[in-house]
N, CA, C and O atoms as a GROMACS GRO file, in nm:
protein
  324
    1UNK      N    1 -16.770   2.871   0.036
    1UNK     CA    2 -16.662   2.776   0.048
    1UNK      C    3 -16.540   2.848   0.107
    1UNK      O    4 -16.514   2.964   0.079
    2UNK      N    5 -16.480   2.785   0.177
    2UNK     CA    6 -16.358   2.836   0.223
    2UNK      C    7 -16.204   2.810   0.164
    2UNK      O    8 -16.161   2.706   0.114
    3UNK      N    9 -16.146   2.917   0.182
    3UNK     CA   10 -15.992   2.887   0.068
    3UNK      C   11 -15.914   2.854   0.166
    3UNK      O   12 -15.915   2.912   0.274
    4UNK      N   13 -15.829   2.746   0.134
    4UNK     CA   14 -15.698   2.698   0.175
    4UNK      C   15 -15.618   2.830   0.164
    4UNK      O   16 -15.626   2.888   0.055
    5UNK      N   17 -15.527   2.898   0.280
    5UNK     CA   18 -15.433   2.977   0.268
    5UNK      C   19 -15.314   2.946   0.325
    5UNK      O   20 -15.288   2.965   0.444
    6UNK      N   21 -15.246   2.902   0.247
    6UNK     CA   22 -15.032   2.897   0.358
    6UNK      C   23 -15.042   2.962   0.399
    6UNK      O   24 -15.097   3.068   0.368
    7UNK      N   25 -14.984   2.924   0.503
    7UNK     CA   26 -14.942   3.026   0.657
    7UNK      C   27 -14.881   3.131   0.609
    7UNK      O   28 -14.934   3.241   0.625
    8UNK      N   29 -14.757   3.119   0.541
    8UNK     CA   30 -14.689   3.231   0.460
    8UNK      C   31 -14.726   3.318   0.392
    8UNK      O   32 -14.649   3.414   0.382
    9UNK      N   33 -14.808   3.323   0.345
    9UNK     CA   34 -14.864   3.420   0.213
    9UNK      C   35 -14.887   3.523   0.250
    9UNK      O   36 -14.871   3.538   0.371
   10UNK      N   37 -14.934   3.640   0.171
   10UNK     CA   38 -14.983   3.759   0.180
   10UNK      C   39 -15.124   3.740   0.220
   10UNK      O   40 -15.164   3.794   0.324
   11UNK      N   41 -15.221   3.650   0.132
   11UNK     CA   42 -15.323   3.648   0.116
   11UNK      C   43 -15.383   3.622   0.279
   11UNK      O   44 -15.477   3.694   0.313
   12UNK      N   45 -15.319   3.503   0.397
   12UNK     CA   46 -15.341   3.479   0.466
   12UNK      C   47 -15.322   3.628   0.554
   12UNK      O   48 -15.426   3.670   0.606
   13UNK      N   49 -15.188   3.716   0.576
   13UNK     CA   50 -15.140   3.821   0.656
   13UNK      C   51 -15.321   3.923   0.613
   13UNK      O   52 -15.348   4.005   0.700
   14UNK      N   53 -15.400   3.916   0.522
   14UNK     CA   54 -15.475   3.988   0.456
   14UNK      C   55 -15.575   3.928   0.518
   14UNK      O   56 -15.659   4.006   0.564
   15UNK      N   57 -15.592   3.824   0.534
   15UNK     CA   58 -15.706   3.782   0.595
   15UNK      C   59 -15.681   3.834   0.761
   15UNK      O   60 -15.747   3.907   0.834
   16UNK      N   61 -15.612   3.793   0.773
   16UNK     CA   62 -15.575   3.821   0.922
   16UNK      C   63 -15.661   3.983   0.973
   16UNK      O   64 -15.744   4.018   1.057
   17UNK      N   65 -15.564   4.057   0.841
   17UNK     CA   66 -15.598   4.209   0.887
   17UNK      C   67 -15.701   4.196   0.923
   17UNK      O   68 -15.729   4.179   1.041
   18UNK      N   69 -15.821   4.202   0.790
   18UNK     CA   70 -15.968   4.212   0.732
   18UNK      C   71 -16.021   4.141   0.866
   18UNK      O   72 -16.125   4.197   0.903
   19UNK      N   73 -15.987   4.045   0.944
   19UNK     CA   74 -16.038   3.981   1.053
   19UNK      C   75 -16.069   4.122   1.140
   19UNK      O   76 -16.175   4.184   1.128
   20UNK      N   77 -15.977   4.155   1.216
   20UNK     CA   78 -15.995   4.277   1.312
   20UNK      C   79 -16.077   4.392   1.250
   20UNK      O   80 -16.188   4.418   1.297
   21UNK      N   81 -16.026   4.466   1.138
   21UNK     CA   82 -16.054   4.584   1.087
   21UNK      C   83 -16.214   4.566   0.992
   21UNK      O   84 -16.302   4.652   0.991
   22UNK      N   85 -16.219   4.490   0.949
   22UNK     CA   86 -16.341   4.464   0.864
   22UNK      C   87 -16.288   4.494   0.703
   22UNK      O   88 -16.178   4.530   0.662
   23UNK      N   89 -16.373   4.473   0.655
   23UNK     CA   90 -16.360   4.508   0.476
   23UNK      C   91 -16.360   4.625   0.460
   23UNK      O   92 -16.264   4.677   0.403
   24UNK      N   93 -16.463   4.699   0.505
   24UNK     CA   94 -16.508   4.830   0.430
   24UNK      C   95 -16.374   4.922   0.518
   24UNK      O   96 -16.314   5.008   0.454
   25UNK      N   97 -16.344   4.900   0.635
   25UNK     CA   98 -16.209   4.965   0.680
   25UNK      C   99 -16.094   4.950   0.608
   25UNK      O  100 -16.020   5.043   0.573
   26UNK      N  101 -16.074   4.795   0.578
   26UNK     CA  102 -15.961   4.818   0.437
   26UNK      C  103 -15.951   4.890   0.328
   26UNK      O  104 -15.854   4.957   0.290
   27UNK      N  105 -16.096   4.870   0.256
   27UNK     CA  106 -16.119   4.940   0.154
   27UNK      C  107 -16.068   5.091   0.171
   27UNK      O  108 -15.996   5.153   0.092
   28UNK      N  109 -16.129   5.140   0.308
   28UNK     CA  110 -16.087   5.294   0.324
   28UNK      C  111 -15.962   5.311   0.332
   28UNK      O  112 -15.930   5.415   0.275
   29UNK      N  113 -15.872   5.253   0.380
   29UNK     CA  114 -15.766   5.235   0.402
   29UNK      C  115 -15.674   5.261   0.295
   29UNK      O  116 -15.586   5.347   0.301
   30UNK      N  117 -15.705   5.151   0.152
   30UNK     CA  118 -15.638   5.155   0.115
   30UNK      C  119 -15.664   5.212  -0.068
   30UNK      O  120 -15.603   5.196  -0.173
   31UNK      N  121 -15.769   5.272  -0.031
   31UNK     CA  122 -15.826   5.387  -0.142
   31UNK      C  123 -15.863   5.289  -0.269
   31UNK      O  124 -15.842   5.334  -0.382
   32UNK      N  125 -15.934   5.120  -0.252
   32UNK     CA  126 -15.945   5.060  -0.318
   32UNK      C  127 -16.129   4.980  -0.259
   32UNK      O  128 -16.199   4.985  -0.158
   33UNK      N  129 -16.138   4.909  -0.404
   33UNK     CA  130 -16.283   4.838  -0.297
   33UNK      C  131 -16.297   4.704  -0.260
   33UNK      O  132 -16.253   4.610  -0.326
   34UNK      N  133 -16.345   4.696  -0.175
   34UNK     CA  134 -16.387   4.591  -0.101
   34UNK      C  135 -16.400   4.475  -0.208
   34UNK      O  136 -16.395   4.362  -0.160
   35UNK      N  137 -16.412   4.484  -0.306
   35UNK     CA  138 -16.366   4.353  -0.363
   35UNK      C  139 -16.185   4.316  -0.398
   35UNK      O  140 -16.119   4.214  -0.377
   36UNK      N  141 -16.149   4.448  -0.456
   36UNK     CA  142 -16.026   4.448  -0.452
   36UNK      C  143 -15.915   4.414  -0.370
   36UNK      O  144 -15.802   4.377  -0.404
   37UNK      N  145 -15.987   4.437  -0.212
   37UNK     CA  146 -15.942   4.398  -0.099
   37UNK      C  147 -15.963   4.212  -0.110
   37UNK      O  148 -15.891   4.113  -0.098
   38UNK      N  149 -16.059   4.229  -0.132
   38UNK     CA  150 -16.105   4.063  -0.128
   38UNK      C  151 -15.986   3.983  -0.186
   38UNK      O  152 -15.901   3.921  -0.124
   39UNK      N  153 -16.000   4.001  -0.335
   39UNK     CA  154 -15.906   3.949  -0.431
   39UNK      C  155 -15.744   3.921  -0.343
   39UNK      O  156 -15.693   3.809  -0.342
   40UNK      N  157 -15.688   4.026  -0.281
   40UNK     CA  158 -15.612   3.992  -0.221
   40UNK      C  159 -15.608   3.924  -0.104
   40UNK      O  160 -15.506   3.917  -0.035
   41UNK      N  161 -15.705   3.877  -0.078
   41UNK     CA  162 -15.707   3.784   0.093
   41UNK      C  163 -15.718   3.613  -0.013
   41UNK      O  164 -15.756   3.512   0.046
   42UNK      N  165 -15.687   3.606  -0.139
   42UNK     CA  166 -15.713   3.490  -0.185
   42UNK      C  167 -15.596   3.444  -0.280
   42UNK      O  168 -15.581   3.501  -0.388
   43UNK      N  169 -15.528   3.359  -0.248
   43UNK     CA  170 -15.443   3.318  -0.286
   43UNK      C  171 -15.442   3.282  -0.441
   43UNK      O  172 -15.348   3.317  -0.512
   44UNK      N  173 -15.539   3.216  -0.488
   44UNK     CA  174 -15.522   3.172  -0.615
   44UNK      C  175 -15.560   3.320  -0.702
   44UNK      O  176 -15.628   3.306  -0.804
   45UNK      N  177 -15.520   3.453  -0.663
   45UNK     CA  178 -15.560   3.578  -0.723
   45UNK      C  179 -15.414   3.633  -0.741
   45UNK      O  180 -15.317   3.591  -0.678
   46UNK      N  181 -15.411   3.734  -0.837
   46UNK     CA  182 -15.279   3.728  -0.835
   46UNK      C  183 -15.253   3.912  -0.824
   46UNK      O  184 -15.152   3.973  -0.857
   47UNK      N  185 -15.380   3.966  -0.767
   47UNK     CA  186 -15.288   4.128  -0.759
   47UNK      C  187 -15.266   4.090  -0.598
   47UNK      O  188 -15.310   3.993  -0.536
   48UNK      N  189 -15.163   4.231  -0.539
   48UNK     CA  190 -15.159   4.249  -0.394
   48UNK      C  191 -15.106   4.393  -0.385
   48UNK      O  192 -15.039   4.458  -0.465
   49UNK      N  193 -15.172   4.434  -0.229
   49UNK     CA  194 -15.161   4.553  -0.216
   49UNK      C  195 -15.003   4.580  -0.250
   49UNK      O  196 -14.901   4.512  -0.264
   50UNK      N  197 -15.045   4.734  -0.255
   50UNK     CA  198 -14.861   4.786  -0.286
   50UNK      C  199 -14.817   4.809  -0.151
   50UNK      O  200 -14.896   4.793  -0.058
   51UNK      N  201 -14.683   4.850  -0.129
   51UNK     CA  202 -14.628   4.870  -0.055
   51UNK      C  203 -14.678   4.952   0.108
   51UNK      O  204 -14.683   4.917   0.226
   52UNK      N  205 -14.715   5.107   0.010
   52UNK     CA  206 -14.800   5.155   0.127
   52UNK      C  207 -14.922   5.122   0.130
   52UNK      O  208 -14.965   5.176   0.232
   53UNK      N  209 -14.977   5.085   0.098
   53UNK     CA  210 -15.121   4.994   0.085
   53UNK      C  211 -15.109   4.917   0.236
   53UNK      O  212 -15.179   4.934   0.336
   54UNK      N  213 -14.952   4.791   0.209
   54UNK     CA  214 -15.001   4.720   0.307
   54UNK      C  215 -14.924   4.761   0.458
   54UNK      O  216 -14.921   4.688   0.556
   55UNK      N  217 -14.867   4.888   0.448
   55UNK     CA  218 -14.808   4.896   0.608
   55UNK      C  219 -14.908   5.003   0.667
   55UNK      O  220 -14.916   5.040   0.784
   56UNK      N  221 -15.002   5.057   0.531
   56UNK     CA  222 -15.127   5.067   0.575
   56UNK      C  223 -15.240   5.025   0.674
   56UNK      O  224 -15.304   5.077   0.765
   57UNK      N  225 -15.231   4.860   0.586
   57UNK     CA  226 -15.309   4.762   0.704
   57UNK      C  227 -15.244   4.727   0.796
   57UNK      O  228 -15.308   4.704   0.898
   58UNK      N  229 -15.112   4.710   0.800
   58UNK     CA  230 -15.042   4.647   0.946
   58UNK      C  231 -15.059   4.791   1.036
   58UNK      O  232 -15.080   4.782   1.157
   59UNK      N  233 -15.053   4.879   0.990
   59UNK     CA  234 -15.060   4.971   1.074
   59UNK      C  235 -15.208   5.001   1.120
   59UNK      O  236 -15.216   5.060   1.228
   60UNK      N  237 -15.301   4.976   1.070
   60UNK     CA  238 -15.445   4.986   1.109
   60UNK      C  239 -15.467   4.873   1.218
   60UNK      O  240 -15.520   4.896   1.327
   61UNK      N  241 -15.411   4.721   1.171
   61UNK     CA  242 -15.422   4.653   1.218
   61UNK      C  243 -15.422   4.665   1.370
   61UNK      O  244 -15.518   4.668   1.447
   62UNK      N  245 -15.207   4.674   1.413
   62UNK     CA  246 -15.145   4.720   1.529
   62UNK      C  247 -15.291   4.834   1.611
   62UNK      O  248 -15.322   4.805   1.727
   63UNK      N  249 -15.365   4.954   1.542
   63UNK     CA  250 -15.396   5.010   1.616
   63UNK      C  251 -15.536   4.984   1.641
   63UNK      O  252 -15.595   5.056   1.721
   64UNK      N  253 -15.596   4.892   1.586
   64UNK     CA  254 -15.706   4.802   1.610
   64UNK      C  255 -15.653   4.708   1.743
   64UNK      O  256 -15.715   4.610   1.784
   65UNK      N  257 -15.594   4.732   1.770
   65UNK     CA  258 -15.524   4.576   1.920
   65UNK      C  259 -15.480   4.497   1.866
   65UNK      O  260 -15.460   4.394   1.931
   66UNK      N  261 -15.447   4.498   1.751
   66UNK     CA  262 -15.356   4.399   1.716
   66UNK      C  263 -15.203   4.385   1.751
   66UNK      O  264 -15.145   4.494   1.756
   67UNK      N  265 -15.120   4.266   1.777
   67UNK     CA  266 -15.003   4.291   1.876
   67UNK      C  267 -14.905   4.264   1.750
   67UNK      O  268 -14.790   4.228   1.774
   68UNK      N  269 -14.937   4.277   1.646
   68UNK     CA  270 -14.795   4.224   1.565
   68UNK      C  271 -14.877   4.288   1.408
   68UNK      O  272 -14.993   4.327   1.393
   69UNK      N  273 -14.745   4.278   1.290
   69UNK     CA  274 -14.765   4.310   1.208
   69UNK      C  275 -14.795   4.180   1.078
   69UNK      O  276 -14.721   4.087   1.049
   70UNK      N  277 -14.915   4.212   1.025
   70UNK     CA  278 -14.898   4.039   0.989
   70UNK      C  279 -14.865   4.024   0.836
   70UNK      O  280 -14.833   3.916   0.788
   71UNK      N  281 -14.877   4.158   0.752
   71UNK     CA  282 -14.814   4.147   0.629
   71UNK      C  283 -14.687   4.149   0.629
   71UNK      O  284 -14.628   4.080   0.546
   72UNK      N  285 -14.601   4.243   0.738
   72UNK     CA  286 -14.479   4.238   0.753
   72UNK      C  287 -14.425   4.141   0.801
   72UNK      O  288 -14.318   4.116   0.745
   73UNK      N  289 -14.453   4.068   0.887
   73UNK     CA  290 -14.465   3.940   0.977
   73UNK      C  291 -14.438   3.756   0.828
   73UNK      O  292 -14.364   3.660   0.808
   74UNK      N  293 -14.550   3.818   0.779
   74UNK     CA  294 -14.585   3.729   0.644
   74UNK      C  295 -14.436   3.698   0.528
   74UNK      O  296 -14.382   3.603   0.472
   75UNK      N  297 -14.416   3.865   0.543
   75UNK     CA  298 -14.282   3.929   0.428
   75UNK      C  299 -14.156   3.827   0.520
   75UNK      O  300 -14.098   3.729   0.472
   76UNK      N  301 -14.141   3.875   0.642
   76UNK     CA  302 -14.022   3.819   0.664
   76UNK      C  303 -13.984   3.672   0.711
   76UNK      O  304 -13.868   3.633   0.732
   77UNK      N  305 -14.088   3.604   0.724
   77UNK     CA  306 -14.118   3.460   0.732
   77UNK      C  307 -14.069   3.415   0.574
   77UNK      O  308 -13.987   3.326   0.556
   78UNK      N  309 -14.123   3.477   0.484
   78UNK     CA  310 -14.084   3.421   0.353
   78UNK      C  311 -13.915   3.409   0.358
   78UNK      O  312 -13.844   3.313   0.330
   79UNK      N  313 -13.892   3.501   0.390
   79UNK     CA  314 -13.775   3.585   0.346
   79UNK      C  315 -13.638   3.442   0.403
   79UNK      O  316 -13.544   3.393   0.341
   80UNK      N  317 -13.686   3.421   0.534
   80UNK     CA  318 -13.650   3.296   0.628
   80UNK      C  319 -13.666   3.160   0.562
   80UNK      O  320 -13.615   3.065   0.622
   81UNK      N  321 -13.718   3.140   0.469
   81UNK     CA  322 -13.783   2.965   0.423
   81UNK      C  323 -13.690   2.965   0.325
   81UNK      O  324 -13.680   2.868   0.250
   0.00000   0.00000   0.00000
């Protein structure tokens, strides 16, 4: 089944990553596991990466070809509403 994610959220900026990089790259990434990663690409969950955790993934992301940062991207969209 697929989860509804706001545009805004973390959970969505998380999916985003996990899109380019894969799971098991997050996981490495962010010295956690692939479910843990999971948990955070899902909104109705309530941990999220820490800080360097997630400029972790924006930064994996960016060097995967990605053109933007999407947890940071995510952060300051909130920040705006």
């Amino acid at each position: 089944m697929t989860k509804a994610r706001v545009p805004l959220t973390f959970s969505l900026a998380i999916t985003t990553v996990v899109g380019l990089i894969g799971w098991d790259q997050a996981a490495k990434i962010t010295h956690r596991s692939k479910r843990a990663v999971r948990y955070w690409s899902e909104s109705d969950k309530a941990p999220a990466p820490t800080l360097d955790q997630a400029m972790a993934l924006d930064r994996a992301f960016i060097e995967a070809g990605g053109g933007f940062a999407p947890i940071l991207e995510s952060y300051a969209r909130q920040l705006d509403v």
